[in-house]
PDB file with one MODEL, atoms N, CA, C and O in Angstrom:
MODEL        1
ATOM      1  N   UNK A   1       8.861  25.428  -4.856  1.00  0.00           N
ATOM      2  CA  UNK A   1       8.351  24.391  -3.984  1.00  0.00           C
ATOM      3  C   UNK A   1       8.665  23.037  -4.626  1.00  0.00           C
ATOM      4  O   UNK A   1       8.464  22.769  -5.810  1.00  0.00           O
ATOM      5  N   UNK A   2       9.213  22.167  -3.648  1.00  0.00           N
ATOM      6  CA  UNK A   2       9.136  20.772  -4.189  1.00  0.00           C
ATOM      7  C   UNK A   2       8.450  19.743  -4.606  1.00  0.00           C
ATOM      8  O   UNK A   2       7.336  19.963  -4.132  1.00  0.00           O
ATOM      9  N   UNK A   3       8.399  18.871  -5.120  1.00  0.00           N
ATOM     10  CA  UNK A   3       7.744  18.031  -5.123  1.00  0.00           C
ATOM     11  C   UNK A   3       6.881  17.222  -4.395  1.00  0.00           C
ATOM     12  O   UNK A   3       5.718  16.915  -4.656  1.00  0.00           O
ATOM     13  N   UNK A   4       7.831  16.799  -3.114  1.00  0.00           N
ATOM     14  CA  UNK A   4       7.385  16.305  -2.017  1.00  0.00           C
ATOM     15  C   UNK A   4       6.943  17.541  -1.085  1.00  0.00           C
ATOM     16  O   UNK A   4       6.652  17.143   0.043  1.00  0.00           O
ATOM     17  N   UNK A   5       6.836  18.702  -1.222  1.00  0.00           N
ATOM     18  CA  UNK A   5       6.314  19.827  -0.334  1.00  0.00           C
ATOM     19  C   UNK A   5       4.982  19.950  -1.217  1.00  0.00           C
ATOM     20  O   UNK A   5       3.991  19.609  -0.570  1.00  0.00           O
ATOM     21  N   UNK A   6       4.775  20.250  -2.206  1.00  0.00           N
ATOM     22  CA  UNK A   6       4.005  19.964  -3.246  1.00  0.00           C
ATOM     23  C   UNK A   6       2.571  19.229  -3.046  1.00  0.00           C
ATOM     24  O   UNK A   6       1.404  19.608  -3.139  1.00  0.00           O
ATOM     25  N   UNK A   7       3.230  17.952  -2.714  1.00  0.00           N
ATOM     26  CA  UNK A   7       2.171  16.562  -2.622  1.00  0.00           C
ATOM     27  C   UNK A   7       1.980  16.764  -0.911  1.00  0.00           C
ATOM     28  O   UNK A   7       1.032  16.127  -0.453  1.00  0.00           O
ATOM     29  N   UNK A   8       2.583  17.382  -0.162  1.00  0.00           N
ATOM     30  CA  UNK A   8       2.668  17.032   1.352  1.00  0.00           C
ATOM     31  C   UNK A   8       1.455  18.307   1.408  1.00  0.00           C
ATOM     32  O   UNK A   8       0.357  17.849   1.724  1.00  0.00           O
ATOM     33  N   UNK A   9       1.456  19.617   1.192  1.00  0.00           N
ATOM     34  CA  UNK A   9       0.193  20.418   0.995  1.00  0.00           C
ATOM     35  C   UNK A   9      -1.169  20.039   0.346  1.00  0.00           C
ATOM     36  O   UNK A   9      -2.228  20.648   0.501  1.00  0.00           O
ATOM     37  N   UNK A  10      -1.031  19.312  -0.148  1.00  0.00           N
ATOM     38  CA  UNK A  10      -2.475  18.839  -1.245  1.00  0.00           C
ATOM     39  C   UNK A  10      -2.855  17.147  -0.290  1.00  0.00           C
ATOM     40  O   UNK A  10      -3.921  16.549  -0.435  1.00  0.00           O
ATOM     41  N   UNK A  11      -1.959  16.768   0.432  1.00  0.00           N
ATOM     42  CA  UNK A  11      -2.204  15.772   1.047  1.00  0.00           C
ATOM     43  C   UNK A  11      -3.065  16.309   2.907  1.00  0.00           C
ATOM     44  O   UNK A  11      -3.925  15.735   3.575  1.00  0.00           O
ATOM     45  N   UNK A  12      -2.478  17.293   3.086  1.00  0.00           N
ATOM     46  CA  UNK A  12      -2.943  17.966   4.134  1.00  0.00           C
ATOM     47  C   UNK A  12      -4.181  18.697   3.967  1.00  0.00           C
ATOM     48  O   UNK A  12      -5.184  18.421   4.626  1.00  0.00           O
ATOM     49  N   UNK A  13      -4.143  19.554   3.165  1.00  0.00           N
ATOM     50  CA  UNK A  13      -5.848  20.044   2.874  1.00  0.00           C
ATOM     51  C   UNK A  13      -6.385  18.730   2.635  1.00  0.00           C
ATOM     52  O   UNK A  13      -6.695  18.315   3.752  1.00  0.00           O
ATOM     53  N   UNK A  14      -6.629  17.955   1.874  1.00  0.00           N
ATOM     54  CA  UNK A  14      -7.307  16.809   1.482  1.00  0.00           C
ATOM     55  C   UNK A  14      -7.677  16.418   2.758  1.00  0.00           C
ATOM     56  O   UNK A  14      -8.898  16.439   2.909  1.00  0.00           O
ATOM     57  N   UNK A  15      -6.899  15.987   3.951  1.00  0.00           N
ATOM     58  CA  UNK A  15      -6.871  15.411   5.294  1.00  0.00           C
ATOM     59  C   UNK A  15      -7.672  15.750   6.008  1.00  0.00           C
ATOM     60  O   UNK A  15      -8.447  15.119   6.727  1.00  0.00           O
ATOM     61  N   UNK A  16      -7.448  17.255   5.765  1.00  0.00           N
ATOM     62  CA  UNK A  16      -8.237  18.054   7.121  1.00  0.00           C
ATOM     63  C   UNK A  16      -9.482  18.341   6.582  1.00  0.00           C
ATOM     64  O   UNK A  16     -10.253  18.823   7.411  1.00  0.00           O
ATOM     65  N   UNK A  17     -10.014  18.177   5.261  1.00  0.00           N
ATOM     66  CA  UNK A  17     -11.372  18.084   4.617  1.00  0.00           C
ATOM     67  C   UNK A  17     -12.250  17.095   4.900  1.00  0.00           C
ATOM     68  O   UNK A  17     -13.399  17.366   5.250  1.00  0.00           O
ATOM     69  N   UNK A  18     -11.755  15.682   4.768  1.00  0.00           N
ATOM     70  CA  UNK A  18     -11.914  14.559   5.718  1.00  0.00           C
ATOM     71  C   UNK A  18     -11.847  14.706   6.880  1.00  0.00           C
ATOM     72  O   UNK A  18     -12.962  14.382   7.288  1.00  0.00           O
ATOM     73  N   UNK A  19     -11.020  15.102   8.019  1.00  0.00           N
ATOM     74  CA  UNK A  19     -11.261  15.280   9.231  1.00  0.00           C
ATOM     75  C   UNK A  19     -12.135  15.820   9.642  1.00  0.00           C
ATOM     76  O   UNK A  19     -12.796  15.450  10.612  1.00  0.00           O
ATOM     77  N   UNK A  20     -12.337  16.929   8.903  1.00  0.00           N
ATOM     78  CA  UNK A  20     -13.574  17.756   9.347  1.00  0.00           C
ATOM     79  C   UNK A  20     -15.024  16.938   9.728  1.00  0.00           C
ATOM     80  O   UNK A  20     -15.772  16.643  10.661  1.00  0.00           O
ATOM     81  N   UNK A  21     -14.789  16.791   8.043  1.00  0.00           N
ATOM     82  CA  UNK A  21     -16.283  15.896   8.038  1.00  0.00           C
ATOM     83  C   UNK A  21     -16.770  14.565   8.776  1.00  0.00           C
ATOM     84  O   UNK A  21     -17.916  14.151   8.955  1.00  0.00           O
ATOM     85  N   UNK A  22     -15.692  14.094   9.099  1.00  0.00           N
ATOM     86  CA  UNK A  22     -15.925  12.769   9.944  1.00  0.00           C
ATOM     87  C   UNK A  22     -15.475  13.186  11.100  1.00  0.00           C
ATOM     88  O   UNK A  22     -15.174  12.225  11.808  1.00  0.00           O
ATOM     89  N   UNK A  23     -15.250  14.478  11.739  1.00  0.00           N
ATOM     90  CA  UNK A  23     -15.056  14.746  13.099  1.00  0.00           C
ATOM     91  C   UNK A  23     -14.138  14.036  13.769  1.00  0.00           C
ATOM     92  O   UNK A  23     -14.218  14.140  14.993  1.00  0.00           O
ATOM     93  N   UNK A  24     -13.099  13.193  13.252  1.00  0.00           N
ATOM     94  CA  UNK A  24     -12.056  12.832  14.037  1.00  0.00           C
ATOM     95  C   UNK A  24     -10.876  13.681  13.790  1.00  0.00           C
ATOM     96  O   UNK A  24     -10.219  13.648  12.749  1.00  0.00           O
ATOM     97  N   UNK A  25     -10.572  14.678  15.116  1.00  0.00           N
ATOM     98  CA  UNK A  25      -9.427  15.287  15.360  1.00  0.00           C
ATOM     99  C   UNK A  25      -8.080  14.945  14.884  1.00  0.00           C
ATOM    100  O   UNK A  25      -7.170  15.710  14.565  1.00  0.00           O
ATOM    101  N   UNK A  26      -8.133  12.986  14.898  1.00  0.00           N
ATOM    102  CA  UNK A  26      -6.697  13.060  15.097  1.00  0.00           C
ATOM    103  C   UNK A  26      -6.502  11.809  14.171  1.00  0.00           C
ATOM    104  O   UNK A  26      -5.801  10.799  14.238  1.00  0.00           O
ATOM    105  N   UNK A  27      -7.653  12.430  13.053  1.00  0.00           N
ATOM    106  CA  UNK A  27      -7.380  11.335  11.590  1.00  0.00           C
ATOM    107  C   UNK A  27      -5.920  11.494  10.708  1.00  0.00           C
ATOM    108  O   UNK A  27      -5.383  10.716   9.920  1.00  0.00           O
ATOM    109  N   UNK A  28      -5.563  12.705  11.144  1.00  0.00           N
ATOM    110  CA  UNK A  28      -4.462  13.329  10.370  1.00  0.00           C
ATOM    111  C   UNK A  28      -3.191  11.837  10.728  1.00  0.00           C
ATOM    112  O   UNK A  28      -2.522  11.049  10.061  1.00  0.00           O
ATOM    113  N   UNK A  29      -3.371  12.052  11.746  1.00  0.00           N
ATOM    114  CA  UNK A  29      -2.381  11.018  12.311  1.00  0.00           C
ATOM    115  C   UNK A  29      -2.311   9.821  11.844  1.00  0.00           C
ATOM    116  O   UNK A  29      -1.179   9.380  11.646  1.00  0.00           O
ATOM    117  N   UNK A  30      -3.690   8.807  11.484  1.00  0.00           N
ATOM    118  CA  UNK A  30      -3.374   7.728  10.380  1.00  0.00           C
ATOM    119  C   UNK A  30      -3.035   7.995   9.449  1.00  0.00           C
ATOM    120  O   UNK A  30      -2.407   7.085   8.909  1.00  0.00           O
ATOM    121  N   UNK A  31      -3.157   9.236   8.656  1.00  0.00           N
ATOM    122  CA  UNK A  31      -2.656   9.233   7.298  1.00  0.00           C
ATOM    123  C   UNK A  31      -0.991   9.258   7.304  1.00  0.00           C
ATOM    124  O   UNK A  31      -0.349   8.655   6.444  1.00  0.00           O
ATOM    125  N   UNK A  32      -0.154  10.281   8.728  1.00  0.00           N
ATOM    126  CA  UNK A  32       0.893   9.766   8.469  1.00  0.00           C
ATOM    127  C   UNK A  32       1.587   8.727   8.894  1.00  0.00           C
ATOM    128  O   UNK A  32       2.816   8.698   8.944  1.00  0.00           O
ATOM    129  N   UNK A  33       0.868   7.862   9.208  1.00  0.00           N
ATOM    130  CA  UNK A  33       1.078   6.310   9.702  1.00  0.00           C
ATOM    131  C   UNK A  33       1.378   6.023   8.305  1.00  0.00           C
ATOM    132  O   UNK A  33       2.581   5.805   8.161  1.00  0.00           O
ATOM    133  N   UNK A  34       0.843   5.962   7.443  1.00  0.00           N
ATOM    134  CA  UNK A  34       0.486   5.470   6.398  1.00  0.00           C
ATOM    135  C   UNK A  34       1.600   5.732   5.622  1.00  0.00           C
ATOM    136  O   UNK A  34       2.358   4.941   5.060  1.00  0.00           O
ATOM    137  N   UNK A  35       1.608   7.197   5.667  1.00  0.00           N
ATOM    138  CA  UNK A  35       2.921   8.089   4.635  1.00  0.00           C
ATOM    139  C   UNK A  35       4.075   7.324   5.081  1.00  0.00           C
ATOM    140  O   UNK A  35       4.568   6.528   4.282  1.00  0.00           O
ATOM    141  N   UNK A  36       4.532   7.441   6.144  1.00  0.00           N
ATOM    142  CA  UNK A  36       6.135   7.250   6.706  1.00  0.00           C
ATOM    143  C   UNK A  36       6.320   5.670   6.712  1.00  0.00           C
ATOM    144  O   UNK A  36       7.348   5.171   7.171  1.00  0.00           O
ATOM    145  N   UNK A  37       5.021   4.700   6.048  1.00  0.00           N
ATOM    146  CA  UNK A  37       5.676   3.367   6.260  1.00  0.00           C
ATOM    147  C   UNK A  37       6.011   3.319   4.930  1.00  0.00           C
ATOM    148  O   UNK A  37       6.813   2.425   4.657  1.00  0.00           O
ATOM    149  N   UNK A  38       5.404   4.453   3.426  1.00  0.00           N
ATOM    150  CA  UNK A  38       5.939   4.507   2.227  1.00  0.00           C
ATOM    151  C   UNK A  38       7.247   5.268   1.641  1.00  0.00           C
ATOM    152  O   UNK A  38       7.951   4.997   0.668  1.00  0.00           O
ATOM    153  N   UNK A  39       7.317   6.390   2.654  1.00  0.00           N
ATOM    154  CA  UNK A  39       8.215   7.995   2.747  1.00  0.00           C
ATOM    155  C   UNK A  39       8.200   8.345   3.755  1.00  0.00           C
ATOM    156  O   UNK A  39       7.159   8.761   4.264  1.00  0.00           O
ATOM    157  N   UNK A  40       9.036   8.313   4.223  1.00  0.00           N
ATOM    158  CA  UNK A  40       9.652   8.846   5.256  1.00  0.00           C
ATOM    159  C   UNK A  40       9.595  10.608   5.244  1.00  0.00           C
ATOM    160  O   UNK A  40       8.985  11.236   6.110  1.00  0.00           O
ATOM    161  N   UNK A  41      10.290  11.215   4.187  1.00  0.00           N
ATOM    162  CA  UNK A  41      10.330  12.516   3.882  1.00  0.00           C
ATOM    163  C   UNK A  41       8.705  13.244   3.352  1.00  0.00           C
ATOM    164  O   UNK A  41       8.216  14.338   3.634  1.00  0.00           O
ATOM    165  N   UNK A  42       8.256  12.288   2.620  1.00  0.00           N
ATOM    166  CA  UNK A  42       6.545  12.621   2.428  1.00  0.00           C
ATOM    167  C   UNK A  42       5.541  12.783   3.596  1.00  0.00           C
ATOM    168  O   UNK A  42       4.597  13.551   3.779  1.00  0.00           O
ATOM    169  N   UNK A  43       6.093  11.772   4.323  1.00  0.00           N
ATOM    170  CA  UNK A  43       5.335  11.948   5.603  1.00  0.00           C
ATOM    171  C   UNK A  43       5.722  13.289   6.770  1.00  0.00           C
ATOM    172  O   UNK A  43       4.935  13.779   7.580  1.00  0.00           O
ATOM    173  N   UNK A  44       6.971  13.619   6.580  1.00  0.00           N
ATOM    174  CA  UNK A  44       7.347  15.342   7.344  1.00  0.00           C
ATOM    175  C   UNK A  44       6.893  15.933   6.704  1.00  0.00           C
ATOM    176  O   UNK A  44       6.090  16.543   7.410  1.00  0.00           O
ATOM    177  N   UNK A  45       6.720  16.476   5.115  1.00  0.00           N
ATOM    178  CA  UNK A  45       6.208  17.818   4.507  1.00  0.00           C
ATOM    179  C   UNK A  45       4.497  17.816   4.722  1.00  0.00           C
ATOM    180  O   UNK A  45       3.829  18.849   4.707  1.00  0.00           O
ATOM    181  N   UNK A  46       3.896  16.343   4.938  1.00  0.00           N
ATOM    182  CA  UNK A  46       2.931  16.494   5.052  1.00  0.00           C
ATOM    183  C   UNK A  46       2.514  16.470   7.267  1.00  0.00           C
ATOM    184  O   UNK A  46       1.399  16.752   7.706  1.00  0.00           O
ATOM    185  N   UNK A  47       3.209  16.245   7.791  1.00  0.00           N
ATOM    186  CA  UNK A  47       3.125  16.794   8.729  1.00  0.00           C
ATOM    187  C   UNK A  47       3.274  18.436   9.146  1.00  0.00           C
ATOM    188  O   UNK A  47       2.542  19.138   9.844  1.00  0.00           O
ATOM    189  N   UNK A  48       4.337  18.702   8.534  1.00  0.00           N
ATOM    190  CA  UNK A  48       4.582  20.388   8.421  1.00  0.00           C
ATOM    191  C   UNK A  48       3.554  20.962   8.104  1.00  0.00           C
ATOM    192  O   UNK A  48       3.213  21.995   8.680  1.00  0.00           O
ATOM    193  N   UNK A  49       3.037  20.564   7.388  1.00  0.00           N
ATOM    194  CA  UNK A  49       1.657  21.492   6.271  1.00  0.00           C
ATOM    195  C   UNK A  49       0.136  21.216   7.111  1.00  0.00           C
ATOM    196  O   UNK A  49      -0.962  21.692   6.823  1.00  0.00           O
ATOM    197  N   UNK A  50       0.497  20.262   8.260  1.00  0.00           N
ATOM    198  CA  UNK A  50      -0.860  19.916   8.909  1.00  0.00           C
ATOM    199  C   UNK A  50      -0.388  20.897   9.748  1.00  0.00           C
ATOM    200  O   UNK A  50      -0.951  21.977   9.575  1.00  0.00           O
ATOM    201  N   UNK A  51       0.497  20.881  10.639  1.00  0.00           N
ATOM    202  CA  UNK A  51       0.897  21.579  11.936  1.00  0.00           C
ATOM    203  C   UNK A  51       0.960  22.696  11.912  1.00  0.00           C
ATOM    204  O   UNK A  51       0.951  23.325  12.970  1.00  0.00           O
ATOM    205  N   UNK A  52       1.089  23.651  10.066  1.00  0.00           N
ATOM    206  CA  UNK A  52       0.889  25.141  10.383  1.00  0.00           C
ATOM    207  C   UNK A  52      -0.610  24.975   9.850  1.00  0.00           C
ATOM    208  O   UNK A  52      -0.857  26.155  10.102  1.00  0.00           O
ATOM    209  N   UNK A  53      -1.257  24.725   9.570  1.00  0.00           N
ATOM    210  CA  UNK A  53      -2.745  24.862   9.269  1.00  0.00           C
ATOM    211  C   UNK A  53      -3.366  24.410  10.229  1.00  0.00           C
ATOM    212  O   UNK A  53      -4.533  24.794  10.151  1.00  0.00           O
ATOM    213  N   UNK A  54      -3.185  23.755  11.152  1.00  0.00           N
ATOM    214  CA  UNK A  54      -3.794  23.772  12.584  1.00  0.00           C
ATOM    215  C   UNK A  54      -3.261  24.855  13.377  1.00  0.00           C
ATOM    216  O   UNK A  54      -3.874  25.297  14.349  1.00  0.00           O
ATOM    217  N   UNK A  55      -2.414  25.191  13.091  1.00  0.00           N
ATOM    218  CA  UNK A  55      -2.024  26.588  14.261  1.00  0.00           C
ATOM    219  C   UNK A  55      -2.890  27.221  13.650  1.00  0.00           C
ATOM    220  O   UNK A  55      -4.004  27.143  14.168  1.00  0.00           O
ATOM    221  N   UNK A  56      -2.802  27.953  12.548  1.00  0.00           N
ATOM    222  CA  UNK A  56      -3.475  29.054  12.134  1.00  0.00           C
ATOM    223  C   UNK A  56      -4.953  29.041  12.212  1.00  0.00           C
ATOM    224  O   UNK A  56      -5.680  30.032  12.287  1.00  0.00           O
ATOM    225  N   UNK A  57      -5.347  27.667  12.184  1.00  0.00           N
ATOM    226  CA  UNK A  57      -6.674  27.681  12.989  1.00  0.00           C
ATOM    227  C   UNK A  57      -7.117  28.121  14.436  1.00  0.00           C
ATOM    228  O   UNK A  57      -8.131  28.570  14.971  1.00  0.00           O
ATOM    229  N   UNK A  58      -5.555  27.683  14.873  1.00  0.00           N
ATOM    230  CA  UNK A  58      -6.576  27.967  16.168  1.00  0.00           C
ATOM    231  C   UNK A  58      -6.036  29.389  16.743  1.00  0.00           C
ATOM    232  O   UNK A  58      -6.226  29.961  17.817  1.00  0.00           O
ATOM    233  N   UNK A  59      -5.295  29.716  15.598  1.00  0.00           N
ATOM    234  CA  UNK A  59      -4.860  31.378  16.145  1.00  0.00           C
ATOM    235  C   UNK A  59      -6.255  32.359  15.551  1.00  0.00           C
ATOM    236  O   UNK A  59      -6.493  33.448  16.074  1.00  0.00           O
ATOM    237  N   UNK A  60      -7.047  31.849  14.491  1.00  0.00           N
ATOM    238  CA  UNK A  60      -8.178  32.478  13.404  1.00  0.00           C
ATOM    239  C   UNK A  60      -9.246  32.231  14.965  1.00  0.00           C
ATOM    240  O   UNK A  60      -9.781  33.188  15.526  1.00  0.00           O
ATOM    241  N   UNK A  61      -9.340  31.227  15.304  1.00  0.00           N
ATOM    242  CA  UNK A  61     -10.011  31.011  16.460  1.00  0.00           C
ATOM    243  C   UNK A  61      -9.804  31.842  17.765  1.00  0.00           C
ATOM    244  O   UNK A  61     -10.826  32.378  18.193  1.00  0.00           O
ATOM    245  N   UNK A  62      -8.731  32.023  18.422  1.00  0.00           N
ATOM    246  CA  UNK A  62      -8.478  33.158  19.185  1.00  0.00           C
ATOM    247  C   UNK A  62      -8.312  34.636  19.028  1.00  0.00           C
ATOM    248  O   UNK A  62      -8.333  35.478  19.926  1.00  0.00           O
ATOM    249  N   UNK A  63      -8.138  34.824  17.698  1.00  0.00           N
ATOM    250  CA  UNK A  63      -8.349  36.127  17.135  1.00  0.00           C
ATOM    251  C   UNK A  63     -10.371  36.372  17.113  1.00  0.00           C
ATOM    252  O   UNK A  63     -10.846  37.211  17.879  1.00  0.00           O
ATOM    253  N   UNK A  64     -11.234  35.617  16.256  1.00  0.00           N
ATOM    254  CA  UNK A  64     -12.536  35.392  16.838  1.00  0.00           C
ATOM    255  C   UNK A  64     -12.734  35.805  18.052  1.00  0.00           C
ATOM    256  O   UNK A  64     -13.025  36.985  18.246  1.00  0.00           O
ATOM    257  N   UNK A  65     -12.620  34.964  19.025  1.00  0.00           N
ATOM    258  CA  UNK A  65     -13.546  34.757  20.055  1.00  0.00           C
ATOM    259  C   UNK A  65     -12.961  35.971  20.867  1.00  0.00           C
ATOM    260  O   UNK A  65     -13.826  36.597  21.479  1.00  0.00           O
ATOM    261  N   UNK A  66     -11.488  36.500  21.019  1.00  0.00           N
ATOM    262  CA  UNK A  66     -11.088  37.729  21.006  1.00  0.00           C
ATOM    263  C   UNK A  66     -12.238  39.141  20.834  1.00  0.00           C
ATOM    264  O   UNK A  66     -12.678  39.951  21.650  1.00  0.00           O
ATOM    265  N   UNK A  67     -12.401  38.980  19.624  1.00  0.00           N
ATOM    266  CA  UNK A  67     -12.936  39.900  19.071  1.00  0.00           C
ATOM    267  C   UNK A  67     -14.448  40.818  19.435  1.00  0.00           C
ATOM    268  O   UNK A  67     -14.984  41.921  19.545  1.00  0.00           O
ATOM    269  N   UNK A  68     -14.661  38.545  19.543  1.00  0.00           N
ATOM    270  CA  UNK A  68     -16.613  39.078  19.880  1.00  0.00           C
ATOM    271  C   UNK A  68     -16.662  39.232  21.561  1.00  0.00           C
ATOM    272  O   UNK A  68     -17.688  39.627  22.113  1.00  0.00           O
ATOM    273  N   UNK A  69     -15.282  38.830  22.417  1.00  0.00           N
ATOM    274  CA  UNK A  69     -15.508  39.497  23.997  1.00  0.00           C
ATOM    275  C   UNK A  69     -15.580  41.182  23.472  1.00  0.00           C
ATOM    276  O   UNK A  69     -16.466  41.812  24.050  1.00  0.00           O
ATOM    277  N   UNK A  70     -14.764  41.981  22.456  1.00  0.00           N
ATOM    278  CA  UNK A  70     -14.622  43.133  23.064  1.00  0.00           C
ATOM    279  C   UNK A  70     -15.808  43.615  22.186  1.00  0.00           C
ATOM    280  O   UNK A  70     -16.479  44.295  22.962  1.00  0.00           O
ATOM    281  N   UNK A  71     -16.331  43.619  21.141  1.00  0.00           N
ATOM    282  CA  UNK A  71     -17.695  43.451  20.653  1.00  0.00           C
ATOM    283  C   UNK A  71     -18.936  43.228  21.374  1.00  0.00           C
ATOM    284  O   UNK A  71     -20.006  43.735  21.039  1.00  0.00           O
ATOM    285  N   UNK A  72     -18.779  42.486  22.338  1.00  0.00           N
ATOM    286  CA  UNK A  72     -19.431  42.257  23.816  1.00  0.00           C
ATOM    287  C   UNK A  72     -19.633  43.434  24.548  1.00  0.00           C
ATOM    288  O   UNK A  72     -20.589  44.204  24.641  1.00  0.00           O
ATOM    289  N   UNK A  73     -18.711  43.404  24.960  1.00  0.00           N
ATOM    290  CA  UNK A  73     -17.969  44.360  26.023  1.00  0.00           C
ATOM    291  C   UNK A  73     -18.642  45.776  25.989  1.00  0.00           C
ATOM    292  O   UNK A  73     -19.339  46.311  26.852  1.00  0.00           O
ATOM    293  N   UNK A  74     -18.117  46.392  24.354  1.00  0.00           N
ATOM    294  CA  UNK A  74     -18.863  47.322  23.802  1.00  0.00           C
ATOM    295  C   UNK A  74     -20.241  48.089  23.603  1.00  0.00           C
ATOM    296  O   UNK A  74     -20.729  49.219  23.624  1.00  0.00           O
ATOM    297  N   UNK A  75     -20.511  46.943  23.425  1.00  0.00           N
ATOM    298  CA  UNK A  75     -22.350  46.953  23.521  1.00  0.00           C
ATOM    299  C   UNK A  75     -22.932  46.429  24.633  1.00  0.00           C
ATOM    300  O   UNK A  75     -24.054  46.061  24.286  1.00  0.00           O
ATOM    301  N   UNK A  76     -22.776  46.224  25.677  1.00  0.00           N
ATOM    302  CA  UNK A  76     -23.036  46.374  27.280  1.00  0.00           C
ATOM    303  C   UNK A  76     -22.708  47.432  27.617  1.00  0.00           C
ATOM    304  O   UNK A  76     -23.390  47.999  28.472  1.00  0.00           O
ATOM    305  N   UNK A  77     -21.689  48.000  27.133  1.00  0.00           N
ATOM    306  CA  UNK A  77     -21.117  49.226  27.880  1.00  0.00           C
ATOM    307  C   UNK A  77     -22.084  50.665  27.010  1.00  0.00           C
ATOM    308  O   UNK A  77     -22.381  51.737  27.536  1.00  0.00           O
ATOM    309  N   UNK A  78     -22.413  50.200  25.514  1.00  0.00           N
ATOM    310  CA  UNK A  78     -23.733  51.140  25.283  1.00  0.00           C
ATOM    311  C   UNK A  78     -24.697  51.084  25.888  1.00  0.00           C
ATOM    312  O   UNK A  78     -25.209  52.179  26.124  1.00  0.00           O
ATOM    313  N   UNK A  79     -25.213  50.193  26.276  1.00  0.00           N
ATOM    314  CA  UNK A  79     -27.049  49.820  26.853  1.00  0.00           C
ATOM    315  C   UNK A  79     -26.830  50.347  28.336  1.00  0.00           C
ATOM    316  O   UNK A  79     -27.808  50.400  29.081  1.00  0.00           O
ATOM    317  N   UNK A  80     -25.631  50.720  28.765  1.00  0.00           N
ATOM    318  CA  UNK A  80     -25.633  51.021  30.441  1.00  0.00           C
ATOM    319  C   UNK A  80     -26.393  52.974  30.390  1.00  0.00           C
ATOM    320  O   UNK A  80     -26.562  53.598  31.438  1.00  0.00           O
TER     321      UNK A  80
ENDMDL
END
């Protein structure tokens, strides 16, 4: 891993730790305002590293809510 892949992962968790906590969705996005007026290339690895850690959220999220319909489902279909 590179350097700038490196710093672009540790810049993205960091982000989305902050995002969390201050509940703005789309804080990620000032930070690479920020990156690409210093790096250009810092600011893609750390976009990359946001964009698969938001997928995988919201795939961890549809795998969930997946789960607890048929978990649902299940146990209605016992109590009948």
């Amino acid at each position: 891993m590179s350097t700038i892949e490196k710093l672009g992962e540790k810049l993205a968790v960091d982000t989305l730790k902050v995002q969390d906590a201050i509940g703005e969705d789309r804080f990620y996005m000032e930070v690479a305002q920020v990156l690409g007026a210093a790096s250009q290339s810092l600011e893609e690895a750390f976009l990359t590293e946001i964009r698969v850690r938001l997928a995988e959220r919201k795939a961890r999220d549809f795998i969930s809510a997946k789960l607890a319909r048929v978990q649902n489902a299940l146990e209605e279909k016992a109590r009948q």
